[in-house]
PDB file of N, CA, C and O in Angstrom:
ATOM      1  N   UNK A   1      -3.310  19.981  26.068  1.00  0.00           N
ATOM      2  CA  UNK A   1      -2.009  19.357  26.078  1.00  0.00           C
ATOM      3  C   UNK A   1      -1.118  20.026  25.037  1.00  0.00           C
ATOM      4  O   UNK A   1      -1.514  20.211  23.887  1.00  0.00           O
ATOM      5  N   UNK A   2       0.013  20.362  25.435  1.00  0.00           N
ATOM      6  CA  UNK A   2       1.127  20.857  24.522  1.00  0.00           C
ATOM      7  C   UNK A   2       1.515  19.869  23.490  1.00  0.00           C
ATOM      8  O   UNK A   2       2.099  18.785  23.501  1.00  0.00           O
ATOM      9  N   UNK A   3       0.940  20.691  22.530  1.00  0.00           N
ATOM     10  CA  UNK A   3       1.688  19.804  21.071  1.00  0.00           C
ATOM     11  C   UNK A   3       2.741  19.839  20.564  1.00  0.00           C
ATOM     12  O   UNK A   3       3.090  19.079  19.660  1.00  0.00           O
ATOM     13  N   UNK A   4       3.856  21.282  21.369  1.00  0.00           N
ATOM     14  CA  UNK A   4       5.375  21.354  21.338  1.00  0.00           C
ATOM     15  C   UNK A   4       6.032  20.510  21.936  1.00  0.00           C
ATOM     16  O   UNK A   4       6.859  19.720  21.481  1.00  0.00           O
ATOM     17  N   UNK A   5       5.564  20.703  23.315  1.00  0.00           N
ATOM     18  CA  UNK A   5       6.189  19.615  24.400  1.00  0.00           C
ATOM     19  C   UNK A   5       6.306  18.548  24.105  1.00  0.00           C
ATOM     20  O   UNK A   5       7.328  17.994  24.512  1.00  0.00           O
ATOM     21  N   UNK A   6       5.498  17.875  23.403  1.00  0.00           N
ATOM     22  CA  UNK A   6       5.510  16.485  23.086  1.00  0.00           C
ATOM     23  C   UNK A   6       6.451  15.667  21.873  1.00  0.00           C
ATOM     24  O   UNK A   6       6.550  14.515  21.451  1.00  0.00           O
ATOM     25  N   UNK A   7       6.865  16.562  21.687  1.00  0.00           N
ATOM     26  CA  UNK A   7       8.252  16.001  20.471  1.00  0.00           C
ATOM     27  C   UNK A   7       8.756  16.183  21.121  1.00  0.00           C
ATOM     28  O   UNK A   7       8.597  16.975  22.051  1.00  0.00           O
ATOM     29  N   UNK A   8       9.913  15.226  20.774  1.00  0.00           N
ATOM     30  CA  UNK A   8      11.828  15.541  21.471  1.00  0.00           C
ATOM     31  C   UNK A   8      11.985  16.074  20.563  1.00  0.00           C
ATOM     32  O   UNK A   8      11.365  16.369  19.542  1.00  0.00           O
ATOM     33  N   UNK A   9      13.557  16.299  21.287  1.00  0.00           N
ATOM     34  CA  UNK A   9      13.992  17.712  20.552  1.00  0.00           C
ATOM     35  C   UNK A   9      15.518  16.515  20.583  1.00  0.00           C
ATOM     36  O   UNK A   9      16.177  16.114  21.543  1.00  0.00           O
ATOM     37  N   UNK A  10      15.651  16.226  19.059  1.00  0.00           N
ATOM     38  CA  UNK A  10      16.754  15.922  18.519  1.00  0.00           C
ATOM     39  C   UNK A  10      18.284  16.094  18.662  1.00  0.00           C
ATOM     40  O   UNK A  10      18.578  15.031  18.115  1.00  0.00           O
ATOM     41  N   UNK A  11      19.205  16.512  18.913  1.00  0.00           N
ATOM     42  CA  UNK A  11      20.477  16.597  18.840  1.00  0.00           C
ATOM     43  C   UNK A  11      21.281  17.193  17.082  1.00  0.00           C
ATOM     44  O   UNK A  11      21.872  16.382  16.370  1.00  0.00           O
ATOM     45  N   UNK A  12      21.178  18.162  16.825  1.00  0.00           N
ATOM     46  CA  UNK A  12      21.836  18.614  15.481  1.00  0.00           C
ATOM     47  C   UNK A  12      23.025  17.792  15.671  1.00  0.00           C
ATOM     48  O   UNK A  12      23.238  17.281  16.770  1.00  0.00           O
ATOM     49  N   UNK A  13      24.054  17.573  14.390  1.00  0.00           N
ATOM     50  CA  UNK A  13      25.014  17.004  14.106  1.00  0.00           C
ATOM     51  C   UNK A  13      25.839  17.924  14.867  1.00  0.00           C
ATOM     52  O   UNK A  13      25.417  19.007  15.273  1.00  0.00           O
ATOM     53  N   UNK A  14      27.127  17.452  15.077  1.00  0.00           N
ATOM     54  CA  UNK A  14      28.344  18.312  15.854  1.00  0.00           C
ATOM     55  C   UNK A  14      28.184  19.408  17.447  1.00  0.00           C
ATOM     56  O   UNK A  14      28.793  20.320  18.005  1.00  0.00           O
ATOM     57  N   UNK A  15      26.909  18.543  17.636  1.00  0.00           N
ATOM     58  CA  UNK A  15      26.519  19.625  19.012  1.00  0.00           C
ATOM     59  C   UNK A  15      26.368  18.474  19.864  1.00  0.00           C
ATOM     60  O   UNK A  15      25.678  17.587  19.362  1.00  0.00           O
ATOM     61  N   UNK A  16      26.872  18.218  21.137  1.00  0.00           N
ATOM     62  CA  UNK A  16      26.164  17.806  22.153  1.00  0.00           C
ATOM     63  C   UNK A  16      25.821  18.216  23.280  1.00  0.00           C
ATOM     64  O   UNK A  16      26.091  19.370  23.612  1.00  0.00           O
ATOM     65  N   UNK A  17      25.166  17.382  24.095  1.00  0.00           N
ATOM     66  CA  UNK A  17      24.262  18.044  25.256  1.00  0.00           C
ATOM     67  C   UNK A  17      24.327  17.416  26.648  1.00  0.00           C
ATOM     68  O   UNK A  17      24.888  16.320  26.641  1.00  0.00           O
ATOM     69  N   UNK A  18      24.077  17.659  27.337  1.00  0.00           N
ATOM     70  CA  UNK A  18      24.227  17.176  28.822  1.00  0.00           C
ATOM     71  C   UNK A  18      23.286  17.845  29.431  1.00  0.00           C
ATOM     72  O   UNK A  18      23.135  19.064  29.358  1.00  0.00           O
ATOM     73  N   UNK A  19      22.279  16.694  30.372  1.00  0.00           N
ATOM     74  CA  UNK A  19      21.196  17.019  31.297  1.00  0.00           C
ATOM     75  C   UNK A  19      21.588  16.975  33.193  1.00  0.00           C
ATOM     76  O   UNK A  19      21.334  16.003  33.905  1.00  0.00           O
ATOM     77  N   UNK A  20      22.226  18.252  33.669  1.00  0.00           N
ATOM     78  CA  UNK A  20      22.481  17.554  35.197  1.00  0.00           C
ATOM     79  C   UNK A  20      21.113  18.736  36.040  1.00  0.00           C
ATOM     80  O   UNK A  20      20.964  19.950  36.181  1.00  0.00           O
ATOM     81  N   UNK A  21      20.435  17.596  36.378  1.00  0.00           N
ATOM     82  CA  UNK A  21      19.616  18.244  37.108  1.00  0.00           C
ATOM     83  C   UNK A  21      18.168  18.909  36.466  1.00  0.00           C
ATOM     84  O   UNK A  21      17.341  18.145  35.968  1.00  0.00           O
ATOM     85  N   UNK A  22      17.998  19.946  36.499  1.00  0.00           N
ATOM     86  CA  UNK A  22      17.323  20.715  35.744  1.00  0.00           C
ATOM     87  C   UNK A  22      18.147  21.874  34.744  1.00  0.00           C
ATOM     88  O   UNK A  22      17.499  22.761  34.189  1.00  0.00           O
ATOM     89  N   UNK A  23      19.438  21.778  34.602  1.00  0.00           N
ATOM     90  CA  UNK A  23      20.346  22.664  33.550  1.00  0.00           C
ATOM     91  C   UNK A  23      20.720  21.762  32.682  1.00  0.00           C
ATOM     92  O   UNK A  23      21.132  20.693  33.132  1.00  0.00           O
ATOM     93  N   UNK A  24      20.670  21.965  31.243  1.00  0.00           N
ATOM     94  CA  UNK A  24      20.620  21.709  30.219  1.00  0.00           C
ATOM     95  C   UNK A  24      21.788  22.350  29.613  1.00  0.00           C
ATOM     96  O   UNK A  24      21.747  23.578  29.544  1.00  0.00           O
ATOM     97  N   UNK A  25      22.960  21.666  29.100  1.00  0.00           N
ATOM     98  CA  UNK A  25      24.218  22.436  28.885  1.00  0.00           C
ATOM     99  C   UNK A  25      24.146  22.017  27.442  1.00  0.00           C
ATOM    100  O   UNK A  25      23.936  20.805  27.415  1.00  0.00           O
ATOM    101  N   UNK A  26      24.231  22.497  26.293  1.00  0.00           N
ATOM    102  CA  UNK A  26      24.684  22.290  24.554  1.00  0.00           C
ATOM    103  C   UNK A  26      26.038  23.198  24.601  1.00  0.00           C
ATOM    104  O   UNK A  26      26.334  24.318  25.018  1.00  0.00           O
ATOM    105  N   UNK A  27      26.822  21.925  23.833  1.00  0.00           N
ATOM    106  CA  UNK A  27      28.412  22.406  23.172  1.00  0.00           C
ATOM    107  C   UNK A  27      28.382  22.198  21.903  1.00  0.00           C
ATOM    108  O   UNK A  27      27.865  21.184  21.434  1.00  0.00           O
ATOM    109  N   UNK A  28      28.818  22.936  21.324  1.00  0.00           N
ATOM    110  CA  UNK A  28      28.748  22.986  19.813  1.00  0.00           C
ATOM    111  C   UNK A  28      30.009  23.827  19.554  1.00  0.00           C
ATOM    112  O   UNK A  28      30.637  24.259  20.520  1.00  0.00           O
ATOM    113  N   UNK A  29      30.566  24.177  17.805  1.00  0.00           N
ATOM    114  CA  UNK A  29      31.384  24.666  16.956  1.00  0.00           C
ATOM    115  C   UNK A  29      31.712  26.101  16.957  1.00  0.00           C
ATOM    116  O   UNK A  29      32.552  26.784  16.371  1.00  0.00           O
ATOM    117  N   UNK A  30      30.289  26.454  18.247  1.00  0.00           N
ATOM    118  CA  UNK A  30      30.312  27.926  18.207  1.00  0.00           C
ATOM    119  C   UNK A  30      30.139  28.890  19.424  1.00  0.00           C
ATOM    120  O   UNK A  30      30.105  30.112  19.572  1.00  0.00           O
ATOM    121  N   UNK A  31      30.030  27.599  20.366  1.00  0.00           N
ATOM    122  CA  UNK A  31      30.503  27.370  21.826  1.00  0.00           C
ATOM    123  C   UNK A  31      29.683  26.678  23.017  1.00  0.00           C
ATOM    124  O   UNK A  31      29.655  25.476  23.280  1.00  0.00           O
ATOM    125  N   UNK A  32      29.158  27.509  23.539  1.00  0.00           N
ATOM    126  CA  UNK A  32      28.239  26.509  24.969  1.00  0.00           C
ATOM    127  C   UNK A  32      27.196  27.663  25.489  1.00  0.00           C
ATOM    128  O   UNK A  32      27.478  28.832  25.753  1.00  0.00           O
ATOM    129  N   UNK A  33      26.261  27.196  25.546  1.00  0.00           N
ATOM    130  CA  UNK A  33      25.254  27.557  26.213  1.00  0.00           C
ATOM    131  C   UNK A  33      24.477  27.154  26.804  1.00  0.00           C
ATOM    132  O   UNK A  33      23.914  26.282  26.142  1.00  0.00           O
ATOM    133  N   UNK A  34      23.798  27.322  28.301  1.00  0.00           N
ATOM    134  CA  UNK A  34      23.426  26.905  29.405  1.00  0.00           C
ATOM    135  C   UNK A  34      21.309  27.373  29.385  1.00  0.00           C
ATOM    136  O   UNK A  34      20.657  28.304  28.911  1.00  0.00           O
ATOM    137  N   UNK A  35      21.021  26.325  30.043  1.00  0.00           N
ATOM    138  CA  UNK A  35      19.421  26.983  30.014  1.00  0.00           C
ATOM    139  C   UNK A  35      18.921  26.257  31.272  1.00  0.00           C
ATOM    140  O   UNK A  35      18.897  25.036  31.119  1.00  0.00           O
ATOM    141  N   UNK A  36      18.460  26.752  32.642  1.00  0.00           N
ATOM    142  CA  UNK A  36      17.709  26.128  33.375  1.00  0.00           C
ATOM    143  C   UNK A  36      16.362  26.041  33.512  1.00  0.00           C
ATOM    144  O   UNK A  36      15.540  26.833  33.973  1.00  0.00           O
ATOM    145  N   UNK A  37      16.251  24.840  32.989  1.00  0.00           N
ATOM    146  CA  UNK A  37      14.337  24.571  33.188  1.00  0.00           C
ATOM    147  C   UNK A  37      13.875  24.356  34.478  1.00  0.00           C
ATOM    148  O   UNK A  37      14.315  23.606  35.349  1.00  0.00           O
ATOM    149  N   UNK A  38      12.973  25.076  34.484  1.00  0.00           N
ATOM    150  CA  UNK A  38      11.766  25.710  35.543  1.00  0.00           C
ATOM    151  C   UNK A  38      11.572  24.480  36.130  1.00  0.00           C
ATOM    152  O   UNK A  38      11.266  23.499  35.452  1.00  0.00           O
ATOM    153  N   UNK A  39      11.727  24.432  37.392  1.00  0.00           N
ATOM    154  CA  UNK A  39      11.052  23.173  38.442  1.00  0.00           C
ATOM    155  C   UNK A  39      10.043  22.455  37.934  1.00  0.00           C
ATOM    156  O   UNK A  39       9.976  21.253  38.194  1.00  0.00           O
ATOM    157  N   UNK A  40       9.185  23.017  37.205  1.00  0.00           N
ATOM    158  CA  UNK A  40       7.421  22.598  36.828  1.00  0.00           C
ATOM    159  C   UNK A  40       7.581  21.307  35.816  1.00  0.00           C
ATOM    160  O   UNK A  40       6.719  20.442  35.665  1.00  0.00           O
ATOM    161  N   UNK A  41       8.946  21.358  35.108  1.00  0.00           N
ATOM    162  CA  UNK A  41       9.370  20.645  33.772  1.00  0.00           C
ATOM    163  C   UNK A  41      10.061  19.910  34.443  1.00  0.00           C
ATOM    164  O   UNK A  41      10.618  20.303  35.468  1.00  0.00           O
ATOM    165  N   UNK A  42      10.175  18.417  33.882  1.00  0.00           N
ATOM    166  CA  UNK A  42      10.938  17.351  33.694  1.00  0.00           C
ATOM    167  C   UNK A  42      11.817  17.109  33.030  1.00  0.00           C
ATOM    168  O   UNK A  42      11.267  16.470  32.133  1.00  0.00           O
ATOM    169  N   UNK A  43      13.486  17.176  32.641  1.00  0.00           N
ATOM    170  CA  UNK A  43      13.996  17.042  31.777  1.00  0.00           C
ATOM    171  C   UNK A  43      14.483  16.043  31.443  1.00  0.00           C
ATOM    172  O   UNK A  43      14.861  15.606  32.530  1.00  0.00           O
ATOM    173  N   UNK A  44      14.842  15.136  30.522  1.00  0.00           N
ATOM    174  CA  UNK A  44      15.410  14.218  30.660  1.00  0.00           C
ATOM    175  C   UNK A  44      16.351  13.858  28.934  1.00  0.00           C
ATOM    176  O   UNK A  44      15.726  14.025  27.887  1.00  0.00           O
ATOM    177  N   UNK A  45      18.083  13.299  28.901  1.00  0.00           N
ATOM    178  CA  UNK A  45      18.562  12.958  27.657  1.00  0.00           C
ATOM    179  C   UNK A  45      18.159  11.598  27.445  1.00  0.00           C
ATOM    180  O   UNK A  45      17.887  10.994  28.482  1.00  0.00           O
ATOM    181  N   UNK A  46      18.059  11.023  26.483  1.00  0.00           N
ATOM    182  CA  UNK A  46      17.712   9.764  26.112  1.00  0.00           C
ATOM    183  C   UNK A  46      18.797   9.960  24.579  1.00  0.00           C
ATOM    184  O   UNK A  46      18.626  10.761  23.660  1.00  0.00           O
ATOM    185  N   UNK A  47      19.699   9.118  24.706  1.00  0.00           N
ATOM    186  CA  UNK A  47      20.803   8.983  23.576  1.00  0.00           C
ATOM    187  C   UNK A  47      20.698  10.373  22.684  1.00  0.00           C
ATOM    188  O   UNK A  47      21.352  11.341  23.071  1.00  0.00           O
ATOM    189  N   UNK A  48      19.853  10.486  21.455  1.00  0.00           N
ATOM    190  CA  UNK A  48      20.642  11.781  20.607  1.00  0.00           C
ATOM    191  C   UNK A  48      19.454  12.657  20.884  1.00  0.00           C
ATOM    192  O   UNK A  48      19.305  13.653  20.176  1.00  0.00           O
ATOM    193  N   UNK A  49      18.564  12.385  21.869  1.00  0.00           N
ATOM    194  CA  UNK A  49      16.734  13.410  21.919  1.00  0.00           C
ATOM    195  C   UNK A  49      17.213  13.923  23.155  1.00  0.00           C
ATOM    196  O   UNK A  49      18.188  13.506  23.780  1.00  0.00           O
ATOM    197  N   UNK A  50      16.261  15.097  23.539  1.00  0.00           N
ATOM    198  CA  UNK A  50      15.881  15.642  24.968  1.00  0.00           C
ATOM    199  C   UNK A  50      14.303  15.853  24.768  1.00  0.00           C
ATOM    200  O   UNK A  50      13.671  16.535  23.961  1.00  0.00           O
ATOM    201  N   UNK A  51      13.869  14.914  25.924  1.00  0.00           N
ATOM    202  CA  UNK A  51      12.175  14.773  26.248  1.00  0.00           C
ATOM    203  C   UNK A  51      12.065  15.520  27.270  1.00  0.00           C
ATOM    204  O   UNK A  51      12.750  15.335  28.276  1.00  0.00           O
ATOM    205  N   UNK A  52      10.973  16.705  27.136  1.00  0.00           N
ATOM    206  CA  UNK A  52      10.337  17.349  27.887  1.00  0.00           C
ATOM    207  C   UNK A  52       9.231  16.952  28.462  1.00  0.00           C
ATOM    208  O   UNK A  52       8.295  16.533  27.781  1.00  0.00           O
ATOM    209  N   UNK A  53       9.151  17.054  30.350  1.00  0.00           N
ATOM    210  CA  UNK A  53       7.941  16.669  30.078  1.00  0.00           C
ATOM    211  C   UNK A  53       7.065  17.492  31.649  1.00  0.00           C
ATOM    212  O   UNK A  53       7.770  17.542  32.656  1.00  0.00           O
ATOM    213  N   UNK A  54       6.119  17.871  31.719  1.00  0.00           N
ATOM    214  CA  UNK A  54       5.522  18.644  33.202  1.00  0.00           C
ATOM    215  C   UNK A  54       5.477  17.314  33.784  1.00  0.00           C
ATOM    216  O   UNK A  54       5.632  16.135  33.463  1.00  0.00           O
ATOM    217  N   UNK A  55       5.167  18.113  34.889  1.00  0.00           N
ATOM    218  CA  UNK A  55       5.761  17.079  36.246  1.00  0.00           C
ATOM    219  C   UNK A  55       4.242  17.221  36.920  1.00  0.00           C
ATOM    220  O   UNK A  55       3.726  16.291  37.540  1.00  0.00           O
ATOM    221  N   UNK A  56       3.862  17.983  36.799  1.00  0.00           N
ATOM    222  CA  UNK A  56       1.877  17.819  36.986  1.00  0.00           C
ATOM    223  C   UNK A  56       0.966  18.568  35.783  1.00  0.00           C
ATOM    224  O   UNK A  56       1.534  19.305  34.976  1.00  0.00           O
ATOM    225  N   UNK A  57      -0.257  18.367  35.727  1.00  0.00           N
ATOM    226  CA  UNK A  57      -1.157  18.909  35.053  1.00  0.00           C
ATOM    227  C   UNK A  57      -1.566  19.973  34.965  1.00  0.00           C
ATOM    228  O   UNK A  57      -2.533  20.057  34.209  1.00  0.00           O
ATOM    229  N   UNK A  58      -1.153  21.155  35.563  1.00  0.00           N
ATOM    230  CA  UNK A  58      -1.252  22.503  36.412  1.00  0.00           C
ATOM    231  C   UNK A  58      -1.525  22.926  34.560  1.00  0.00           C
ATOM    232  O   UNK A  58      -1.184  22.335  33.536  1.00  0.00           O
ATOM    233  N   UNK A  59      -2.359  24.333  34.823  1.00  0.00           N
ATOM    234  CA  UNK A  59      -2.059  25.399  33.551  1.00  0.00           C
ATOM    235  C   UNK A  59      -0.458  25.720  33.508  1.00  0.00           C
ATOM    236  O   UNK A  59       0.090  25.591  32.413  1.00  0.00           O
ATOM    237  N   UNK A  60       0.353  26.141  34.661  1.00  0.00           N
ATOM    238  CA  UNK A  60       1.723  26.616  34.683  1.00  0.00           C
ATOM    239  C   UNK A  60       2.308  26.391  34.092  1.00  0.00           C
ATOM    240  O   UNK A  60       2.949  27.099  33.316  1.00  0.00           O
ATOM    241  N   UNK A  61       2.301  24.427  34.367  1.00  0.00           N
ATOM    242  CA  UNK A  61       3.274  23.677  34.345  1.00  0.00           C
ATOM    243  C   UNK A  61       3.525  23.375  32.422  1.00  0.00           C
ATOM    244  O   UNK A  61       4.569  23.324  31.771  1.00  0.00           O
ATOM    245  N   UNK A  62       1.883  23.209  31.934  1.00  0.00           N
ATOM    246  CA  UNK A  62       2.060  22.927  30.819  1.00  0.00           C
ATOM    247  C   UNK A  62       2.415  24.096  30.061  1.00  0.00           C
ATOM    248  O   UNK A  62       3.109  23.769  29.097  1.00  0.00           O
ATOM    249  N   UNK A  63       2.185  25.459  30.133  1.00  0.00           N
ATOM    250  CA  UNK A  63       2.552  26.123  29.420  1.00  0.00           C
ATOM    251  C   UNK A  63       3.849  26.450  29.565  1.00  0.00           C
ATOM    252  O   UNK A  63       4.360  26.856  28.522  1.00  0.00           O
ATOM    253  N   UNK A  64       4.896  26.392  30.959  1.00  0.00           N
ATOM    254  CA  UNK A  64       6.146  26.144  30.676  1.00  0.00           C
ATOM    255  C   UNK A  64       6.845  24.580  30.274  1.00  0.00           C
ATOM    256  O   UNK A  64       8.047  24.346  30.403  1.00  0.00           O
ATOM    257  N   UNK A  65       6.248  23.991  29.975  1.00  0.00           N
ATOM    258  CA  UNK A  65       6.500  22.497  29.268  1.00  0.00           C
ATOM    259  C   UNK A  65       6.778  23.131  27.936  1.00  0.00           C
ATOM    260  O   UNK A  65       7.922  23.005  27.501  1.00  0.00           O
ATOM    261  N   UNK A  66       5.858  23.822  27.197  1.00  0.00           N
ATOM    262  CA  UNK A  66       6.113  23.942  25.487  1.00  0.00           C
ATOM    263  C   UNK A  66       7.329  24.610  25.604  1.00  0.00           C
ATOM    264  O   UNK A  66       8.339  24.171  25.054  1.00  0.00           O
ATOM    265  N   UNK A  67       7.331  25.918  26.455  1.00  0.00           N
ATOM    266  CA  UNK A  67       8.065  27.140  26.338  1.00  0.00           C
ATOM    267  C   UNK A  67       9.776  26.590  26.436  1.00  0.00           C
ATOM    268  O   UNK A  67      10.608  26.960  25.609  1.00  0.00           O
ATOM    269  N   UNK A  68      10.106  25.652  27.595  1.00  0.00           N
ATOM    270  CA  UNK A  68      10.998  25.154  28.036  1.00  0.00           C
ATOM    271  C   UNK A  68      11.929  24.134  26.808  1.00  0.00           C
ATOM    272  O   UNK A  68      13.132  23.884  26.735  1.00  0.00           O
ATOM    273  N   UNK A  69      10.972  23.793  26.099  1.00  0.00           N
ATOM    274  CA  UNK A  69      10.978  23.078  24.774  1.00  0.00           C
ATOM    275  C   UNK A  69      11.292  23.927  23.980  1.00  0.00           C
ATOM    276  O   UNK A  69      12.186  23.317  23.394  1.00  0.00           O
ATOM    277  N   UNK A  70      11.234  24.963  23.467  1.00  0.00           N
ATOM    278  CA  UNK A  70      11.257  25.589  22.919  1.00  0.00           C
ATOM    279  C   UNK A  70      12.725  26.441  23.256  1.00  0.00           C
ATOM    280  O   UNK A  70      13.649  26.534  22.447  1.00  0.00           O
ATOM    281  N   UNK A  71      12.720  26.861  24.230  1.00  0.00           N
ATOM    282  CA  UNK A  71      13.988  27.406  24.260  1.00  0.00           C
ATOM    283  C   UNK A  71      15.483  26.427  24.390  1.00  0.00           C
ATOM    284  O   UNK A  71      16.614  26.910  24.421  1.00  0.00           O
ATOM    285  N   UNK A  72      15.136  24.898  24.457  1.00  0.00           N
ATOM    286  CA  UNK A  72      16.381  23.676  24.413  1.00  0.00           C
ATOM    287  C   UNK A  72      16.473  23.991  23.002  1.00  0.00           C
ATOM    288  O   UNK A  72      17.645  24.162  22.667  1.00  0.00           O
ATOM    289  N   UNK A  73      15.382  24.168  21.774  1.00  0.00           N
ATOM    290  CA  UNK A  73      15.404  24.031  20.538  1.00  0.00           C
ATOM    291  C   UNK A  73      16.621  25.340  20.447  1.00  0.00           C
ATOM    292  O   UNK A  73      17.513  24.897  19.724  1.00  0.00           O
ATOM    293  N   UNK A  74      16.808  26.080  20.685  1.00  0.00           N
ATOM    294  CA  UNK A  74      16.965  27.378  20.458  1.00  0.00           C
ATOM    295  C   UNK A  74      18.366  27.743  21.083  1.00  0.00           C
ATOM    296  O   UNK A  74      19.066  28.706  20.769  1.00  0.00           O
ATOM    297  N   UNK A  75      18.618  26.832  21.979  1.00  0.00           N
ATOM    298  CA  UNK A  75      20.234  27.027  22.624  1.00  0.00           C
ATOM    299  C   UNK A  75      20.806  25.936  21.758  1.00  0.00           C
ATOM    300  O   UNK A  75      21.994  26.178  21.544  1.00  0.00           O
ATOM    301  N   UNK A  76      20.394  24.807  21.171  1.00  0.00           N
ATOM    302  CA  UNK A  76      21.176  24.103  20.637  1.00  0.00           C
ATOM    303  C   UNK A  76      21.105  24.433  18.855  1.00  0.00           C
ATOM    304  O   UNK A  76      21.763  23.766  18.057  1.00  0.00           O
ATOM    305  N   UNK A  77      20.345  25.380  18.511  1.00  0.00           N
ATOM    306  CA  UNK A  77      20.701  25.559  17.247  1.00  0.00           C
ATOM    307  C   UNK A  77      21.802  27.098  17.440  1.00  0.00           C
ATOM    308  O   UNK A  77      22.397  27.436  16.417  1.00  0.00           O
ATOM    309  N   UNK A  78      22.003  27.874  18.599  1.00  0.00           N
ATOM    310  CA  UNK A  78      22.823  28.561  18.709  1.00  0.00           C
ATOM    311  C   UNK A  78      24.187  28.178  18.772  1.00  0.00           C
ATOM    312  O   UNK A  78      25.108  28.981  18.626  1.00  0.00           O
ATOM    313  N   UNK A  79      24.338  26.937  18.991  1.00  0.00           N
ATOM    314  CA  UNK A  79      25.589  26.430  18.915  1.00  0.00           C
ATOM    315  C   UNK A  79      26.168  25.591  17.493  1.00  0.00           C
ATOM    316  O   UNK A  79      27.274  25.510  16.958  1.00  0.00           O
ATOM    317  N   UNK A  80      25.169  25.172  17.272  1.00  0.00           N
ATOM    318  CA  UNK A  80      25.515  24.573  15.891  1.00  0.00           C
ATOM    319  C   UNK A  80      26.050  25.358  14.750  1.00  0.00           C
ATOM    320  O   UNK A  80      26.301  24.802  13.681  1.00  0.00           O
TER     321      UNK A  80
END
């Protein structure tokens, strides 16, 4: 089990985010950047977090679960 995946991933101050679908949009001070997570992943906003989560048990799925996590971390500190 992914021990990345399993934290949310917070909201930095002055950035927000929007979940439509499987694209993941962060606006921030330094502009906008877009990331579409892989079918295999679940995305979902819950007030100031984004929870990642696989959508089955597959090897695939979980190793794009962390990865997918990992790169939300990474578009929203690009904007901040």
């Amino acid at each position: 089990m992914s021990r990345i995946g399993k934290k949310p991933v917070s909201l930095p101050q002055g950035v927000t985010a929007t979940v439509n679908g499987q694209t993941v949009t962060a606006k921030g001070p330094k502009g906008e950047l877009k990331f579409v997570v892989n079918d295999e992943v679940l995305v979902k906003l819950e007030g100031t977090e984004i929870a990642v989560q696989p959508r089955d048990q597959t090897k695939t799925a979980r190793a794009k679960w962390g990865m997918s996590r990992t790169q939300i971390v990474n578009i929203l500190q690009g904007v901040k």
